[in-house]
N, C-alpha and C positions, 0 to 999 in steps of 0.2 A: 253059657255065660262068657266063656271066652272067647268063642266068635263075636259077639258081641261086642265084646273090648276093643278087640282088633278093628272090626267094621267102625268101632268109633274112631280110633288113631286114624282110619286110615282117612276118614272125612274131614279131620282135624290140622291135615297135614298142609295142606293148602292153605286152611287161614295162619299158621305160624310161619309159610313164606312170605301171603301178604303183611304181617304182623311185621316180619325183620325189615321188609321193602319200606313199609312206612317208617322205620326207625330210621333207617338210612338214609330216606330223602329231607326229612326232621333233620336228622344232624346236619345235613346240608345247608340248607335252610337257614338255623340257626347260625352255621357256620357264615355264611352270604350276610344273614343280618347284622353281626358283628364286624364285618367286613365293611360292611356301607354305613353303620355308626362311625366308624374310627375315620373314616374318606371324611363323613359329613363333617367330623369334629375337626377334621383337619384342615377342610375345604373353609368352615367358618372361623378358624384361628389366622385362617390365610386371609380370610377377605377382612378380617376384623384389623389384622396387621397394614393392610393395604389402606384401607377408609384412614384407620392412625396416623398412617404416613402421608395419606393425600391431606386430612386435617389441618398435620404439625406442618407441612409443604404450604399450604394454602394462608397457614396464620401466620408465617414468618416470612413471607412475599413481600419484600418491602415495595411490590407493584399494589395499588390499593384496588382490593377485588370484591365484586361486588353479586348481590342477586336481588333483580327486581322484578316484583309480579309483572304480570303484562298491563297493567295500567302504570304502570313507573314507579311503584311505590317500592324506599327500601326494604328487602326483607331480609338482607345478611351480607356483612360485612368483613374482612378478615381483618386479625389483630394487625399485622404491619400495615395496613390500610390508616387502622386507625391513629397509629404514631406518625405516619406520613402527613395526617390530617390534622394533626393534635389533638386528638379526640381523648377523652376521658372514658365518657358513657354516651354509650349506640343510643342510650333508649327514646334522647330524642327526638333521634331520628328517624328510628322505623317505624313502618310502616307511612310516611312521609313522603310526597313528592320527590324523586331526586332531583328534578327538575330545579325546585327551587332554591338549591344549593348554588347554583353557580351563578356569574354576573348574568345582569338582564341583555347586556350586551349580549351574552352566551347564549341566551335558552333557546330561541330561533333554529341554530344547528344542534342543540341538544333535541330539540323536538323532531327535527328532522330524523336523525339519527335513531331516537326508539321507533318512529314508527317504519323505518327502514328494518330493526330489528325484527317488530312484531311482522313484519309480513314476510319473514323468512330470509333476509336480506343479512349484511354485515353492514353496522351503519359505524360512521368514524367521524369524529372530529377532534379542534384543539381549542380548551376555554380554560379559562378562572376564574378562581373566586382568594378570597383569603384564608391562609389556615385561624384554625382556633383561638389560638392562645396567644401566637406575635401579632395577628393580623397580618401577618407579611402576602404580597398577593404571590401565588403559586399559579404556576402555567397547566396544563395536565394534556396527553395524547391518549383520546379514550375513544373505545371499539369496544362494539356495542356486538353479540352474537343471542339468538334463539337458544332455549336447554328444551329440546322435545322431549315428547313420553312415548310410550312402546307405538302408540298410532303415527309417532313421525309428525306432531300437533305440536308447536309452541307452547309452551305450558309457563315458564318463567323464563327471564331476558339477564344472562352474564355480559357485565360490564368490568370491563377492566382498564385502571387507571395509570398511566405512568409520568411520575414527576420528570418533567422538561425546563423545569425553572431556569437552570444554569446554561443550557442554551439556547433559551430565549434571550434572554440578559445577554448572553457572546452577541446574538444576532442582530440585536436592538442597539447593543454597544458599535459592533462591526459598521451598522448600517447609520447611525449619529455621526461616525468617523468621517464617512464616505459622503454621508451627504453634504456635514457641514466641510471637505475640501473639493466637492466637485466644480463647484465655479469658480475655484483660485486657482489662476494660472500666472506663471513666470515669477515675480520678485514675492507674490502673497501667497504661494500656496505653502511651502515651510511654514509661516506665522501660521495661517490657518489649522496646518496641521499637525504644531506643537498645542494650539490651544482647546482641538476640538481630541486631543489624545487625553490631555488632563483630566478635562470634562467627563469625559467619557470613562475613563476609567476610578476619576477619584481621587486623583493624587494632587499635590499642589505645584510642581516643577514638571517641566518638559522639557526637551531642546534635542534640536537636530545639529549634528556637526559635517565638516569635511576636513578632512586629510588622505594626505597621500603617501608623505613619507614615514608615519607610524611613529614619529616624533613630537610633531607639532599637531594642533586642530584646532579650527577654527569654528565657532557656532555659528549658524547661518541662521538660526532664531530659537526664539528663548522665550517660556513664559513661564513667570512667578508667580502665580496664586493668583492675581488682582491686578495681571496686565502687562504685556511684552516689556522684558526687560534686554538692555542693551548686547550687540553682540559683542563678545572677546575672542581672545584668542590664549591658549596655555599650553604648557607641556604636558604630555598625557605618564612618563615618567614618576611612577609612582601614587598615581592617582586611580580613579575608582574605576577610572576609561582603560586604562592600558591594556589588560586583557582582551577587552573590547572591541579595539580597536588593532585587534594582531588576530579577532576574527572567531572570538567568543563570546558565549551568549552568558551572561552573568547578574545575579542577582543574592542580592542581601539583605533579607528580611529585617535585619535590627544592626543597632549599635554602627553603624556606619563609619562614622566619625572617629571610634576607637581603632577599626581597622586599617585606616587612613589617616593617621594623624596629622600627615607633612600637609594634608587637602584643606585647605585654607580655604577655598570656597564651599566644602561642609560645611565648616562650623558658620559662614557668615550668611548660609541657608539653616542652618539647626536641621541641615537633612541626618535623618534616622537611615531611611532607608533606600534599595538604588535596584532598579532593572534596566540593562543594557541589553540592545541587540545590536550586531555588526550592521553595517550598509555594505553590499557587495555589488559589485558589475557582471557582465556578463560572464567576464572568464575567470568570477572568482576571489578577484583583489579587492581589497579593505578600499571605499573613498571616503569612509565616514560612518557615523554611528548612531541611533536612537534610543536615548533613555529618560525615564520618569525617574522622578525622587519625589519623596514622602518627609515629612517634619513627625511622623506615627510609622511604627511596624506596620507591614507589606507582605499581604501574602500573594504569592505570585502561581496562580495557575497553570496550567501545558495550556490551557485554551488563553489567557492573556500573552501568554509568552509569542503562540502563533499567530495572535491577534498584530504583536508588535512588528514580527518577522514580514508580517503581508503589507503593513505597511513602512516599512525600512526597503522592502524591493520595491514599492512603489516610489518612496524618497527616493529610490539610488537613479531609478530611473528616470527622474524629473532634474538631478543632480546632471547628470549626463547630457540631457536633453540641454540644459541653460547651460553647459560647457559648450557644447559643439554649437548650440547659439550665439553664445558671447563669438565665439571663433569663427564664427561662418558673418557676424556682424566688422570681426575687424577686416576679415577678409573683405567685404563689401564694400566696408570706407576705403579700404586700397583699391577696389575695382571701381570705384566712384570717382576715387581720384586719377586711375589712370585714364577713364572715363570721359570727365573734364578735359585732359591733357589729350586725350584723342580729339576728344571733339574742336577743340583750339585747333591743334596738326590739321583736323579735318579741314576745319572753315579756311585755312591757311593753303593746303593742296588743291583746294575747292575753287580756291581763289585765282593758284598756280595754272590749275587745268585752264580754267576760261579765257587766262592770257595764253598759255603754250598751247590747246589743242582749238582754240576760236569758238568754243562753243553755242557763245551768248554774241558774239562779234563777228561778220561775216565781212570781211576783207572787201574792197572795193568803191569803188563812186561809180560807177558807171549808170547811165540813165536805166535799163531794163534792170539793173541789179536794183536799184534804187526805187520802183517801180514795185518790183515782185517783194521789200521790203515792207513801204507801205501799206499792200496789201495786208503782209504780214499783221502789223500794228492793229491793224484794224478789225481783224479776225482772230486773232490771239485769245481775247479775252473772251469771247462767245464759248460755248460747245458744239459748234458746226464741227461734223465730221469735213475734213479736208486731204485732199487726195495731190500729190506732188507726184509732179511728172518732168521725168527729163533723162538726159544724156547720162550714163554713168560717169561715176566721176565729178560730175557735180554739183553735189553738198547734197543730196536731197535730205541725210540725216538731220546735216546745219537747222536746216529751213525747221524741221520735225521740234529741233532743241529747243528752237527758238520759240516757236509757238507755246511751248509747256511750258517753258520759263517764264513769261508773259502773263501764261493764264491764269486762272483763281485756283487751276491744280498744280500749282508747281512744287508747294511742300511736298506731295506725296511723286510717288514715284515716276517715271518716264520709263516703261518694259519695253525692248527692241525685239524685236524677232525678224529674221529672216527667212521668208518663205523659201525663197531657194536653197536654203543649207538645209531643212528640216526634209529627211526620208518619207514619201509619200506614205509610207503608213503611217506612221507616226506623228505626224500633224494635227490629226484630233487630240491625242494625247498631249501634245507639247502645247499646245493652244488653250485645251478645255480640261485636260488633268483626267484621272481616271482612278477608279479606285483597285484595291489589292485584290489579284486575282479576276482582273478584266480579261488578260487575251495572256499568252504565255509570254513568260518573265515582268510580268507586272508583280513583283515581289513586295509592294509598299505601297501606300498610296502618294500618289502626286497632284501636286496641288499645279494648275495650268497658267499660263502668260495672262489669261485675262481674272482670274481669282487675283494673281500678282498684282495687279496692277488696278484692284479694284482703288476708286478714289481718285485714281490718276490720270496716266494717257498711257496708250499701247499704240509703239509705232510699228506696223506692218510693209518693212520694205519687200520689194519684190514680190506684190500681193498677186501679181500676172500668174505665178508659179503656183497658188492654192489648188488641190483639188478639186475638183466638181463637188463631190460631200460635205468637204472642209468650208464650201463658199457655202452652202446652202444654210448651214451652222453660225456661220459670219452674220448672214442675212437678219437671223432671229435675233442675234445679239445686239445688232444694231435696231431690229425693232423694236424687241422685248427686254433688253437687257438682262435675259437670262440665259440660262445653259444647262444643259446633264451634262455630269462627265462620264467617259468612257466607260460603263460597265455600269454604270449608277442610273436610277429611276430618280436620286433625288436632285430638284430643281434648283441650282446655286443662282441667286441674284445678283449682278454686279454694277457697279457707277462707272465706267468707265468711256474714256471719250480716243475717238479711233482717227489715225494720221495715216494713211498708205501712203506708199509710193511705191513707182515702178517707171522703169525704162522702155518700156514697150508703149507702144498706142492700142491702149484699151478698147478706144472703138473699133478699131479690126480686130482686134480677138473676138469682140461679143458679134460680130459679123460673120467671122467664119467660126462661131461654134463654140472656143476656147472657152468663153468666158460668160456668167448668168450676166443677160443685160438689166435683172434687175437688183443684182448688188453692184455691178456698173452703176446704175443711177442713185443708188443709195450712197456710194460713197465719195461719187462727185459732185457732190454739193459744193465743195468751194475747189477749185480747179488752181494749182499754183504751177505754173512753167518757170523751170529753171531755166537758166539759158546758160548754152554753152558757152566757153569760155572764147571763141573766137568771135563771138558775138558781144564780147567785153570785153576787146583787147584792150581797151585804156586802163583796166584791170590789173593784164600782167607784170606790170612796176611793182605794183603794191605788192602782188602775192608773193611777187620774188624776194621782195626785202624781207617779205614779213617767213616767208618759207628760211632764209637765210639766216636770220636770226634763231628762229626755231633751232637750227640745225646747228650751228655755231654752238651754242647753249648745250644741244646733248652731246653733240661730237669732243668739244672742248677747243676747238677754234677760234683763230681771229681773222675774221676775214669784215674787213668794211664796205664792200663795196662789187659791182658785177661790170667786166667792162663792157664797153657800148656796143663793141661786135658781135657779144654776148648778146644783148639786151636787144638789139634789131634783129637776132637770129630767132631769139623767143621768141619775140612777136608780130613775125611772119611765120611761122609754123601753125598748120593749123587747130592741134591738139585734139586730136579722135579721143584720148583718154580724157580730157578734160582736165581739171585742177588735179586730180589724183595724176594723171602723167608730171604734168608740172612740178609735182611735190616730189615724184620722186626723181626726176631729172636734178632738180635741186640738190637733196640729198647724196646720191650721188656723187654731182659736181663736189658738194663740200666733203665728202670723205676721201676723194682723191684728189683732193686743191693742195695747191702749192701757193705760197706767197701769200698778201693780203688783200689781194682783189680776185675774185674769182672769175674763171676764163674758163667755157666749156669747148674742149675738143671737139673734133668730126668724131671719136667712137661716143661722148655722152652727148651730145648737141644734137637734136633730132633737126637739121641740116635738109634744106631741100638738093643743093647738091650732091649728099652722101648716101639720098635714102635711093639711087637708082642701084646701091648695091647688091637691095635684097630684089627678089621680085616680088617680093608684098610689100614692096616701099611704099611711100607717102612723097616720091615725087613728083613736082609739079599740083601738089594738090589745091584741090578749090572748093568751097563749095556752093552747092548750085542746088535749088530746090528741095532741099532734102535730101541730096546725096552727095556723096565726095566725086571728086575728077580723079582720078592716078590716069593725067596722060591724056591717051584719047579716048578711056575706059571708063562709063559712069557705075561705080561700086553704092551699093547700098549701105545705111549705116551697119547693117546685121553683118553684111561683109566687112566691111572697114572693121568690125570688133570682132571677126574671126580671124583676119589676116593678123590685127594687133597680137590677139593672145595666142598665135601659131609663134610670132614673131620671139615672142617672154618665151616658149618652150624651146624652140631652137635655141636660144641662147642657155638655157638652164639644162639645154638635150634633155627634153623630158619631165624633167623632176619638177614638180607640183609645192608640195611642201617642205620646209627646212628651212634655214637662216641662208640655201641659194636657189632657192626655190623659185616658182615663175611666180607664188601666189604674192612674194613678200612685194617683188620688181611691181606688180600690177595691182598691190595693196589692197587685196581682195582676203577675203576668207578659203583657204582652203578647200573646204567644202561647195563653197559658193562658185572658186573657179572649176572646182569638178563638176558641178552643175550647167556651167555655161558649156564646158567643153561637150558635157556630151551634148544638152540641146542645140549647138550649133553642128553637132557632127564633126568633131577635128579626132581623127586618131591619135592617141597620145603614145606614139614609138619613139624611135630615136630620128633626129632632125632629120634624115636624108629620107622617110615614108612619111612625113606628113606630107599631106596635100596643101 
C-alpha cells in the first residue's frame, strides 16, 4: 500500500509543475490584459481630448469651414463660419447645393473649382454673395481640397472660406482713386485728386496744399461736398495742419472743432473730424500736405491711412514736376527772348558778312567776269550739278555761294568741305558718316557732310583730291541719292544738290588714270571757268578799293585812297595767286601804311623789277598759252604755284601754321597747304634746303 502511495506522488509530480506553469503564465496574462486596458483607456481619453480640440478649433475659426459631399451639397458647417455668414440655423441649408449660395456672376468659378476638387486637384477662387441679416455683399477667398478614405478615393470635398471684404473695398477704393486721376495732368490733376479722394473714401472735404516754409500754406485745390471750392491761403500756427505739416501723420476721430478752437475755418465747415498726411520730397522735406474732413465721426484705418500716404507721394511728386516746370518755362521765355535778340544780331552780322566777306557780291565789271555771272543767274535756280574750275585764288567758293543763295535751297544749309584737307582715310567717314564702333576710335556715331546737308547744297572744293573709293561713293549719290555709312548696312536717303570745284584740269587726270571719267562726266554737267584775275585786270581798281575798305574797317585805319604808282604796279603784275594774292598784298600794305594814301614798297609790291631778287621770281613775267614766262624760261602753272609757296616758306623759314605762318600770307587752310606742299613735292626745311 505504500508503494503504491509513493508510485502515485511520484506520477503526480509532473502534473503540479505543469499546474504552477499554467498559473504563472495566467498571471501573466492577466497582468498584460490589464496593461493594454489602462493604454486603451488612455489612448481613447487621448484621442477623445484631440477630436475636442480639433471640434472647439474648428467651431471658433472665424475662417468659414465647410464639408461638402462630392456632389456639392452642404453637409457641415463650423460655428464661426456661421457668425461670419450671419447665419442663425444650418438647417436650411444642408444638404443644399453650395453652389447656389453665391452671385450668378460667381458659380462659373465655383463650378470650376469643385470639380477641380472632386478630381483630386486643389481648386481656388474669389466670389460673393450677401451675408444674412445686413445684406451687406461680402468678398470671400475660398480653396476648395479632396477629404479621402483609407483607399486614397475622395469621399467628401473641404471648403474653406476667408472673409476679404476689407481689402477688396482698399482695392476697389485704391483703384476708383487712380483711375479717376490717370488722365489729369498739370493744372487738373490736384482737383481731380481732391475729388476722386472724397468719393472714394466717404468724406465730404478734401484738399491738397503747399508750403515750404512750415508757416504759411497754400491750397492748390479744395473740394466741398457738392463741388470745388475756392483756393486760399492761412497760417497753419495752431490749426489742425501744423503737426502735419512739420511732417506728421494725424488724425481725429471726433469733436475737432473743440480741439481747435482758434480754426475758424472748422466751424464755418461744421468739420467733426480730420486725417492729415505729410507731402514729402525726395530727401524728406515737408512741401505740403493731404487731408480729408468729415461733418460725422471718422474712423480712420492703417489701410486708409496708407491709402492716403500713396497718394500724398504721388501729389509730392506731381508738386515737383509743375515746379521745375513752371521754372524750366521761365527759363525758356528767357531763352526765347535771348533767342529773338540773336536772331536780330543774326540777320544783322548776316547782313555784315555779305558786305565785309562778298559773299552774295562778287567785285568787278569786267566782260568774262560778267559772262561767268550770267551764266550764274541762269543756272542758279535749276538742280544741275555744277563743276567750277579755275586758278586758285579765284573765288571758286564765291561762285559756289552764289549759286545757293539764288536757288530754291538757300534756307537750308550750304556744307563745304575740302577734299584736300580731309586724311585719305577718313574721307568716307567725313563725307558719309559712320556709325559707333566702325573701325577703331569710331567712339560715337557721326552723322556725314552729305546727311548735313541734306535739303541743301554740299560744296566739294578740291574734288581732284577724292580717293578712288570715295569717287565711286560720290558716283551713287549723284545717281541714287543714297548712301551707307561707314560700318552701317543701313541705307540713308538724302536731297542734296552737289557744286565741285577744283584747280586742276579734270580731263587730264581722267586721262592718265587719276580720276573715274564717269563721275567726271556726272559732275560736269554745267562747266563754270573762273578766270584769272589777269585776265580782268580792269578788275583791279575795284577789288583794291573794296580790299582797302575791308581792311581799313578791321585794322582801324584811315586810309582814302592808293597812289597811282601803286595802282599801275598792281596792274601789270601778273598775279599767279590771283585775288587771294591781291587780298593779301592789300592787307599787308594797310597794316604797315603810314599816312592817308597808301603806297606799296619794293619789299610789299610784288614789282617786276624787285622780283629778280629771288630766283623763283616773277620777273619779266608773261603769259602765254597756258603758262608763265620767268625770262627766257616757260614754267608751268603747277610750277609757278610751287615756286609761289617755296616763296611764303622762305619767308616764314618753314613754319606753316600760326599768326606768321606761310598758310595765313597765302590764305590757305593749313591743312590744305600741307596738302599741296607734299603733292607738289617741296621739302619743308629751313630756307637755304629747299629746292
Amino acid at each position: 500500500m505504500e508503494s503504491m502511495e509513493q508510485n502515485d506522488s511520484q506520477m503526480l509530480e509532473p502534473l503540479r509543475d505543469a499546474e504552477k506553469e499554467l498559473l504563472e503564465q495566467l498571471r501573466i496574462l492577466q497582468a498584460e490584459l490589464e496593461r493594454a486596458r489602462t493604454e486603451a483607456k488612455d489612448a481613447k481619453d487621448a484621442l477623445q481630448s484631440s477630436e475636442e480640440f480639433k471640434s472647439r478649433l474648428v467651431a471658433c475659426s472665424r475662417d468659414c469651414i465647410k464639408v461638402l459631399d462630392l456632389e456639392g451639397r452642404l453637409v457641415f458647417m463650423n460655428h464661426g463660419g456661421m457668425q461670419a455668414l450671419e447665419l442663425c440655423d444650418l438647417d436650411s441649408l444642408l444638404n443644399k447645393p453650395w453652389i447656389d449660395v453665391w452671385e450668378p456672376a460667381c458659380r462659373e468659378t465655383v463650378g470650376i473649382a469643385l470639380e477641380t476638387a472632386r478630381s483630386g486637384g486643389i481648386g481656388h477662387f474669389v466670389g460673393y454673395f450677401p451675408a444674412a441679416m445686413t445684406k451687406q455683399m461680402r468678398w470671400w477667398d475660398c480653396v476648395i481640397t479632396p477629404i479621402r478614405n483609407a483607399e486614397g478615393k475622395a469621399r467628401h470635398l473641404l471648403a474653406l472660406s476667408r472673409d476679404i471684404t476689407d481689402q477688396h473695398l482698399a482695392e476697389q477704393t485704391f483703384r476708383a482713386i487712380v483711375v479717376g486721376t490717370a488722365s489729369a495732368t498739370g493744372s487738373d490733376f490736384f482737383p481731380a485728386l481732391v475729388r476722386h479722394l472724397a468719393s472714394a473714401l466717404g468724406v465730404r472735404y478734401a484738399l491738397v496744399s503747399e508750403c515750404d516754409d512750415q508757416e504759411h500754406a497754400r491750397v492748390l485745390a479744395f473740394w466741398k461736398g457738392d463741388g470745388f471750392g475756392e483756393s486760399f491761403e492761412f497760417d497753419i500756427v495752431d490749426t489742425r495742419c501744423q503737426e502735419v505739416l512739420h511732417g506728421e501723420v494725424r488724425h481725429y476721430k471726433e469733436g475737432l472743432q473743440s480741439l481747435f478752437p482758434r480754426d475758424a475755418i472748422l466751424r464755418d465747415w461744421r468739420a467733426e473730424s480730420y486725417l492729415g498726411v505729410p507731402m514729402l520730397d525726395h530727401s524728406g522735406r515737408v512741401i505740403g500736405h493731404i487731408a480729408i474732413l468729415d461733418d460725422k465721426p471718422m474712423d480712420a484705418h492703417s489701410r486708409s491711412i496708407d491709402l492716403i500716404r500713396i497718394f500724398a507721394s504721388r501729389a509730392a511728386a506731381e508738386l515737383k514736376r509743375q515746379r521745375a516746370e513752371s521754372q524750366l518755362q521761365v527759363a525758356l521765355e528767357q531763352v526765347q527772348k535771348l533767342q529773338k535778340k540773336m536772331e536780330a544780331e543774326n540777320i544783322y552780322l548776316q547782313e555784315e558778312i555779305r558786305s565785309e566777306h562778298n559773299f552774295e557780291e562778287i567785285i568787278g565789271k569786267s566782260p568774262a567776269l560778267l559772262d561767268l555771272l550770267s551764266k550764274v543767274d541762269r543756272i542758279a535756280g535749276t538742280e544741275t550739278t555744277v563743276l567750277i574750275q579755275g586758278e586758285t585764288g579765284t573765288g571758286k567758293e564765291l561762285i559756289a555761294r552764289a549759286l545757293h543763295s539764288r536757288s530754291k535751297r538757300s534756307k537750308r544749309p550750304l556744307v563745304k568741305v575740302n577734299c584736300a584737307a580731309i586724311p585719305s582715310g577718313l574721307v568716307e567717314s567725313e563725307l558719309f558718316g559712320h556709325v559707333k564702333g566702325a573701325f577703331t576710335g569710331a567712339l560715337d556715331r557721326r552723322v556725314g557732310r552729305f546727311e548735313v546737308a541734306d535739303g541743301g547744297t554740299l560744296f566739294l572744293d578740291e574734288v581732284s583730291e577724292l580717293p578712288f573709293d570715295a569717287q565711286v561713293k560720290l558716283l551713287r549719290i549723284l545717281q541714287e541719292q543714297e548712301f551707307e555709312p561707314v560700318g552701317s548696312n543701313r541705307t540713308v536717303h538724302v536731297d542734296v544738290r552737289i557744286i565741285t570745284a577744283t584747280n586742276r584740269n579734270l580731263q587730264e587726270l581722267v586721262d592718265d588714270g587719276c580720276f573715274r571719267s564717269d563721275l567726271f562726266y556726272r559732275i560736269n554737267v554745267v562747266l563754270l571757268t573762273m578766270p584769272p584775275l589777269r585776265d580782268r585786270r580792269s578788275d583791279i581798281p575795284h577789288l583794291v578799293m573794296f580790299f582797302l575798305q575791308r581792311f581799313c574797317k578791321r585794322i582801324g585805319k584811315q586810309i582814302g585812297g592808293v597812289s597811282e604808282e601803286t595802282m599801275r604796279s598792281l596792274m601789270r603784275y601778273a598775279w599767279p595767286g590771283n585775288i587771294r594774292e591781291l587780298q593779301n598784298v592789300i592787307e599787308r600794305g594797310v597794316a604797315l601804311a603810314q599816312g592817308s594814301v597808301l603806297k606799296l614798297g619794293p619789299d610789299l609790291l610784288p614789282m617786276e623789277d624787285s622780283a629778280s631778287r629771288s630766283p623763283h621770281s616773277t620777273k619779266g613775267s608773261a603769259y602765254e598759252d597756258g603758262v608763265y614766262n620767268f625770262g627766257s624760261s616757260l614754267l608751268t602753272l603747277e610750277e609757278v604755284e610751287k615756286r609761289h609757296i617755296i616763296a611764303a616758306l622762305e619767308k616764314t623759314e618753314g613754319v606753316i601754321d600760326g599768326p606768321n605762318g606761310a598758310a595765313i600770307i597765302l590764305d590757305l587752310h593749313p591743312n590744305t597747304l600741307r596738302s599741296r606742299i607734299k603733292k607738289l613735292g617741296i621739302a619743308r626745311a629751313s630756307s637755304h634746303e629747299m629746292s
